[in-house]
N, C-alpha and C positions, 0 to 999 in steps of 0.2 A: 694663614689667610692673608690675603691682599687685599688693601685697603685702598677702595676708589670714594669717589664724592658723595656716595648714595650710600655706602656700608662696607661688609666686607665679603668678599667673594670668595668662596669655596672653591680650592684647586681639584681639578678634577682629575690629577694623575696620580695623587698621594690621599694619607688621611689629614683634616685639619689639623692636630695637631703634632705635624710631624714637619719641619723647611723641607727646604730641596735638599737640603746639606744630610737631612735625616737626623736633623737635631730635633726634641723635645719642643712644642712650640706648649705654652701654658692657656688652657681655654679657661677665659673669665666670664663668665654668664652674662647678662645682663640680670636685672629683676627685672619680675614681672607679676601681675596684678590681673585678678580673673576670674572666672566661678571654678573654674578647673583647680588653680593655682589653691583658691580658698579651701576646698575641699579634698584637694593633696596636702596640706599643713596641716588639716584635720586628722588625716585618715594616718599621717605619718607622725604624728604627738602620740597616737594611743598604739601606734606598733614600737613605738619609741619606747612609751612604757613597759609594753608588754615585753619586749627584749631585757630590759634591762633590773624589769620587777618579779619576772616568773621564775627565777631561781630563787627568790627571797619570799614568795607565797608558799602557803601549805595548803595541799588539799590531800581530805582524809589521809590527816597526818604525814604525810609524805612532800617535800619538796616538789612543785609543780610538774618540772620537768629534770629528771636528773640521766644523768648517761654516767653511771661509776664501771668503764671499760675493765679496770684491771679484775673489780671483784664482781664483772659479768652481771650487772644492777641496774636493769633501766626503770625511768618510774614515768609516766605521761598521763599528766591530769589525774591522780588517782590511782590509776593501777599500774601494779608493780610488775616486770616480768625479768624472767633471769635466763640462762646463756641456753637453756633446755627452751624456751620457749620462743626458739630460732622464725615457726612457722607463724605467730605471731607477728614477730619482727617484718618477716617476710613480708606477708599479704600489707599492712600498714605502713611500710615502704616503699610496697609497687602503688599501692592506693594513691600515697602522698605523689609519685613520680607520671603516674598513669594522671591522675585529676591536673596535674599540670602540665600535663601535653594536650588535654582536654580544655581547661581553662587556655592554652594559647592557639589553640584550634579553633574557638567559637570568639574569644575576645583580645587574640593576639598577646603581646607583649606587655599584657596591663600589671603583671609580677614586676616587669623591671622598674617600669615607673613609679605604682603605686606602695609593694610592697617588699621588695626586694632590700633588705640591710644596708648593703652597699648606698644604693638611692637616698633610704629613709638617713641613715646617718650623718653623709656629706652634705644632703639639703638643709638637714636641721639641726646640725652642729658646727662642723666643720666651715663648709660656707657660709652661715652668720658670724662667726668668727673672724673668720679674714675681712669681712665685710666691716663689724663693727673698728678692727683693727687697721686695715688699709684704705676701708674707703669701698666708694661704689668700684663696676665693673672698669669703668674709665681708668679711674685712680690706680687701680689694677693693673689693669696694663702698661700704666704709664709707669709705674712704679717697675715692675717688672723690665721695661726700657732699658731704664737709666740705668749706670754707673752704680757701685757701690760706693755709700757714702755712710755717715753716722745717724741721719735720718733713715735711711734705709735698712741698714743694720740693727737699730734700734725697734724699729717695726715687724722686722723679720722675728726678731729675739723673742718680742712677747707674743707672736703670734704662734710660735712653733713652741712657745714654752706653755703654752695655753692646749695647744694640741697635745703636747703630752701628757698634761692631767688628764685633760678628757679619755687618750686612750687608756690613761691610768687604771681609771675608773671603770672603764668600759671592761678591760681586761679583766676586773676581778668578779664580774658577773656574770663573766662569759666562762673563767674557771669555774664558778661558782659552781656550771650545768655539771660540771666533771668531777668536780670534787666535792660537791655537799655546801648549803649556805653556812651550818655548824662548824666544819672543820674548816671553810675556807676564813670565817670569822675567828675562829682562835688561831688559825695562820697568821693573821693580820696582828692580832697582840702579842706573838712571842718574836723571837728572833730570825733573820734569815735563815741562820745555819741550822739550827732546827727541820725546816723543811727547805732543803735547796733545791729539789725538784722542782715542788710548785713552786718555788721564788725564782727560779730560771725559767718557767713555764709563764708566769705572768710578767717576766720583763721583757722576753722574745713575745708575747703578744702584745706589749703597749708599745712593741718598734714595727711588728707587722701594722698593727690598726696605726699608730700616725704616718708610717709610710701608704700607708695605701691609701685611706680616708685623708690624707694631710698632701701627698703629692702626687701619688700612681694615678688615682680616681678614674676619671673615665678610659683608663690606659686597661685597669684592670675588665671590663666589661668589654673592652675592644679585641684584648691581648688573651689575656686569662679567661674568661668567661666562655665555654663552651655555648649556653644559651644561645646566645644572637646565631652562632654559626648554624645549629640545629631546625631553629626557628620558620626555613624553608621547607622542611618538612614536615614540618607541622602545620603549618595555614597551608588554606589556598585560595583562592580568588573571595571566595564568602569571609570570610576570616574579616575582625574587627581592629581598622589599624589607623593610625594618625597620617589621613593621607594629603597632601595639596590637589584639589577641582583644579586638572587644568586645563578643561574643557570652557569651565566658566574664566581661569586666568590668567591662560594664554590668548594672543600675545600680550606679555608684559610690557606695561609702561614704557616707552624708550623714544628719544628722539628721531628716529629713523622710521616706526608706527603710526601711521599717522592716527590720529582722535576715535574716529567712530570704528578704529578695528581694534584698540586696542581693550586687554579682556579688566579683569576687576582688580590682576596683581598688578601694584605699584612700585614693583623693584625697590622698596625702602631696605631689603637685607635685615625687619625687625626682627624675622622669624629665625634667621641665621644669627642674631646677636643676642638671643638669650638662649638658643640650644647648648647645653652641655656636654655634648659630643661635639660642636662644630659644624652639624652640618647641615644640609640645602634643603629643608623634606620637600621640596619642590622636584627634587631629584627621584622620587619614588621612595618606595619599601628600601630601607639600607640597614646591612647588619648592623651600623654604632646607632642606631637607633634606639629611645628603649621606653617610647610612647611617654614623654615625659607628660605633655599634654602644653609645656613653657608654649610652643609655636604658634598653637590654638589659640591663647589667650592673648598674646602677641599677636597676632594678624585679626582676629576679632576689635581688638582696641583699635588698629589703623584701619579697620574697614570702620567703624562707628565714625572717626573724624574724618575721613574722606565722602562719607555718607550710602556708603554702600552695604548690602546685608551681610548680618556674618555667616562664618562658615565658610569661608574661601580655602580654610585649611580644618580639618572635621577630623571625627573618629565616624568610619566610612569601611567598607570594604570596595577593595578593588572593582567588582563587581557593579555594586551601587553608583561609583564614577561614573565608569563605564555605558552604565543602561540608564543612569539618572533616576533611576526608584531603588525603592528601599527593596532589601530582597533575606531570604533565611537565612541565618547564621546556621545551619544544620546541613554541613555540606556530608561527604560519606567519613572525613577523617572526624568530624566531629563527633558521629555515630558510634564509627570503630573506636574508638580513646573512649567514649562515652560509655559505650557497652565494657569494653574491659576494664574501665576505674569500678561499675555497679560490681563485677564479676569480683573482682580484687572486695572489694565492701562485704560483700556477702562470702567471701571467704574469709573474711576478718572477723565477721559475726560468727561464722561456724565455731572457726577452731577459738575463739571467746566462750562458744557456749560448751565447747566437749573439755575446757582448759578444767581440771580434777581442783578439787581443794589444797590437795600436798600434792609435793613429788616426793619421788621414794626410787633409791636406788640402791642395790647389793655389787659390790667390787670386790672381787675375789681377791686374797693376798695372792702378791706375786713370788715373793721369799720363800712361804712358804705352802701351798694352799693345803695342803693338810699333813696330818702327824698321826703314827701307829704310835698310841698310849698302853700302854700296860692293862691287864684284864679284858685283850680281844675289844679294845675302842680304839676310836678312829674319831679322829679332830677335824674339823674341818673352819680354814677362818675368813671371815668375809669385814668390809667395812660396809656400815651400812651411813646411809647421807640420804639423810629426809630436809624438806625444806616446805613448810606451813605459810600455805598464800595468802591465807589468812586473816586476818588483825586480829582474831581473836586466839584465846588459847586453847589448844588443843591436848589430847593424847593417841597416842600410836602403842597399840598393840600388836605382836610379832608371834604369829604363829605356823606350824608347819603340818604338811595336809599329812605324813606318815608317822606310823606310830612308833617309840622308840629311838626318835629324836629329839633330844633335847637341846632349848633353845637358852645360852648363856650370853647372859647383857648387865651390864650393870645395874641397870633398872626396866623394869618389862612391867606395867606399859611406859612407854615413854614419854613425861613432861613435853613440851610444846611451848613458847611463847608465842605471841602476836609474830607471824609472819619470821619465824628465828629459822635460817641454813644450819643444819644440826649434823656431826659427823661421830659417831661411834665405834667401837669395834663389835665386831656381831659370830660369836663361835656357834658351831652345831656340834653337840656331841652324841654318838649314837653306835651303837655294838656294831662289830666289820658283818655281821649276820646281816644287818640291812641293806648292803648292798648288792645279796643273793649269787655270792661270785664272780661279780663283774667288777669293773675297777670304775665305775660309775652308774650312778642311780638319777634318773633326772625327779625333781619333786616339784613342790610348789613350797614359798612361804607366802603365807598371808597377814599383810597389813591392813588393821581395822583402824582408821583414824577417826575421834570423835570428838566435838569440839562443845565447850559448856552451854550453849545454843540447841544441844542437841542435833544439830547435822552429823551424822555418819557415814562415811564412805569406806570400800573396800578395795586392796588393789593388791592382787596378784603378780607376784614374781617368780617365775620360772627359773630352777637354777639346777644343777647337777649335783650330786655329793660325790666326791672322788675320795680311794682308800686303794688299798694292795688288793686284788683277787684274793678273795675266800673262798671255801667251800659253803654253803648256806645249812 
C-alpha cells in the first residue's frame, strides 16, 4: 500500500499485501470499536470455546465430537456412527456443505467473518497478542520498518514464543477430535517415544497453526481458501454483502470537487486501515473480502464526527444499492441450495430412523471356506462381526432357517456390551445330504438381538453353504 496525506491507497494492479517486487508486504489492522465489532468478540469467545472445549465435554457418554479415522469411529453430539454407516455420513455432509452454500446465498460471506476458525482465532488470539507485545497498528508497521535491532529481536522473541504456546495448546484439542480426550490426556503424561505418531502429529500441527495463524493469515483465505473463489456462484445481486453506497459517496472528498457535488465519503482511507485483507470495499464485492464488518464500524464512527448518517458502508445487497429499497433475500440460488440442504435433512432423518439397533455381518473364510469331515459332514467357516449401537447391553442369538444344521460358537446367544464391535469365528456343521447334490445350498441365518430393555430386533443374512456334490 501507498501511503499519501489522507491514508493508504490500494494498488489496483496487485493484492495489498504483495510490493511490485512480489514481496510479502505485512497487513496491520487498525482497531476498531462498534456494534458490529462488539458483537463479533461476542459471537467469536463462545466459538472460541466451543473449538477448543467440545473434545473435552461428554455427551451420553461419548466425547462430543470425535472422528477416530483409523478404527472407522465417529461420534457427533451423541451419536455414535461407524465406517458401515457411510449413508449417514453422507447426507450430514452434503447437509453441512449444501446449508452453507445456502447461508452464502441469502447472507453472503457472514462464515468468514463471523465464524470461520481461521477469523475467530487470529482476531482473538493471535492479534491481541502482537498487539499487547508490539504495540498498536502504527507501532506495527513501524516496527516492521526498521532495521533489526535488540529491541526488535527482543519483541519478535516473545511474541513468536507466545504463539507457540498458544498453537501448543491449540494443537492438543484439535488431536484431541482424532484421538480421544482419555488417550490423548495419558499422551500427555507418558513419554514421547511411547507415542511418536501422535507426538509428530501434534508438533507439525503447533508449526502449521503458528505459521498460519502467526504469519500466512490473510495469505491463507486469499491463496488457500477455496471459499472466496467459489463465492461468485453462490450469491447474486440479492445476496447479503458489506457493500460501500456509492451512489450516496460518490464523488469523494477531493480538492478538485468542488463542495455541493461532493457525496458523503471523505477519502479518510479509515475503512482501508482496519481491513484485514487490505482492501478498498469501495471497490465492490472482492474475493479477499470476508465480510469482516471492521469497515462498517469504521466509516460509521467518521460519519458520526463529520455529522453525517451512518451506513455509507452497510451490509446491503447489490441490488438494494442499486434501486435504493430494501428488497428479498430469496433469489432462485437461494431456493435451489435451500430446497437441496431440506432434501439432504430429510434424508438425514430417514436413514436415522431405518439405522437397526446392531450390525451384523458373516465373512466367509477365505483359507479355507469349508472342509469334507469324516462321517459324510461337511464344515463350513464364517467370521461373524456384530457391532451393538447401543449403550445398553444386549444378546445375539444365531440361528439357521434349515434343519440339520448345526450352529458352532463359543457361546450362542452372544453377551453384548454397551455399544462393544464384537468379532468371532462362526462354523456351520451339517451332513453333505443337505446340500441335495449340488456344491451349494443358499440358506438364511438368523440373528435375534435383544437388549435388557426389552427391545428385540431380527436380522436376516442370506448366505450359501458350499461342500463337494453329493448324491442326496
Amino acid at each position: 500500500m501507498s501511503q499519501n496525506k489522507k491514508g493508504f491507497e490500494v494498488p489496483k494492479d496487485r493484492l495489498a499485501s504483495v510490493d511490485a517486487a512480489g514481496s510479502r508486504v505485512f497487513i496491520h489492522p487498525a482497531a476498531v470499536k462498534g456494534f458490529f465489532s462488539r458483537w463479533r468478540k461476542g459471537v467469536h469467545w463462545v466459538l472460541l470455546i466451543l473449538f477448543l472445549a467440545l473434545p473435552w465435554i461428554q455427551i451420553g457418554g461419548h466425547q462430543a465430537i470425535l472422528l477416530d479415522i483409523p478404527n472407522r469411529n465417529f461420534v457427533f453430539f451423541g451419536l455414535r456412527l461407524f465406517s458401515h454407516d457411510a449413508p449417514i455420513l453422507f447426507f450430514l455432509f452434503a447437509a453441512l456443505t449444501l446449508g452453507l452454500a445456502f447461508v452464502t446465498a441469502i447472507w453472503g460471506r457472514v462464515w468468514c467473518g463471523w465464524g470461520c476458525p481461521q477469523t475467530v482465532f487470529v482476531d482473538s488470539f493471535f492479534r491481541k497478542i502482537e498487539e499487547w507485545v508490539e504495540g498498536g497498528y502504527l507501532e506495527r508497521r513501524k516496527l516492521d520498518a526498521q532495521d533489526m535491532d535488540l529491541r526488535k529481536l527482543r519483541l519478535k522473541t516473545i511474541k513468536w514464543s507466545l504463539f507457540l504456546l498458544f498453537s501448543f495448546l491449540i494443537s492438543h484439542s484439535f488431536a484431541a477430535y482424532f484421538v480421544g480426550r482419555e488417550e490423548i490426556l495419558q499422551m500427555v503424561q507418558a513419554s514421547p517415544a511411547e507415542n511418536p505418531g501422535v507426538f509428530a502429529f501434534v508438533m507439525f500441527m503447533t508449526a502449521i497453526v503458528a505459521f498460519d495463524f502467526g504469519w500466512f493469515r490473510e495469505q491463507f483465505c486469499i491463496i488457500v481458501c477455496p471459499y472466496g473463489r467459489i463465492q461468485s456462484a453462490l450469491m447474486d445481486n440479492r445476496s447479503l454483502a458489506v457493500l460501500y453506497d456509492y451512489k450516496r459517496g460518490e464523488p469523494r472528498k477531493a480538492p478538485e470537487v468542488p463542495a455541493e457535488k461532493q457525496g458523503d465519503c471523505v477519502s479518510c482511507f479509515r475503512c482501508v486501515n482496519v481491513c484485514p485483507t487490505g482492501i478498498d470495499i469501495r471497490r465492490g464485492i472482492q474475493m479477499e473480502c470476508i465480510a469482516c464488518t471492521a469497515c462498517i464500524d469504521a466509516c460509521d464512527e467518521i460519519m458520526e464526527k463529520v455529522g453525517k448518517p451512518k451506513g455509507l458502508i452497510r451490509y446491503a445487497s447489490e441490488k438494494e444499492i442499486e434501486s435504493g429499497e430494501r428488497t428479498s433475500r430469496f433469489g432462485k440460488r437461494g431456493f435451489i441450495y435451500g430446497a437441496a440442504t431440506v432434501v439432504m435433512l430429510l434424508g438425514l432423518t430417514w436413514v436415522l430412523s431405518q439405522r437397526k439397533p446392531f450390525y451384523a455381518a458373516l465373512i466367509r473364510s477365505i483359507e479355507a471356506p469349508y472342509e469334507n469331515l469324516a462321517e459324510d459332514l461337511v464344515l463350513n467357516r464364517f467370521r461373524i462381526h456384530l457391532k451393538n449401537h447401543r449403550p445398553e447391553a444386549a444378546e445375539v442369538r444365531v440361528a439357521v432357517n434349515v434343519e440339520g444344521v448345526e450352529v458352532i460358537m463359543a457361546a450362542n446367544p452372544l453377551k453384548l456390551s454397551g455399544e462393544q464391535d464384537f468379532h468371532q469365528p462362526l462354523l456351520l456343521r451339517f451332513p453333505s445330504t443337505v446340500l441335495a447334490g449340488q456344491r451349494q445350498r443358499p440358506i438364511e441365518v438368523q440373528l435375534t438381538y435383544k437388549t435388557e430393555s426389552g427391545l428385540e430386533h431380527l436380522v436376516v443374512k442370506p448366505i450359501a453353504l458350499l461342500g463337494s456334490a453329493t448324491a442326496p
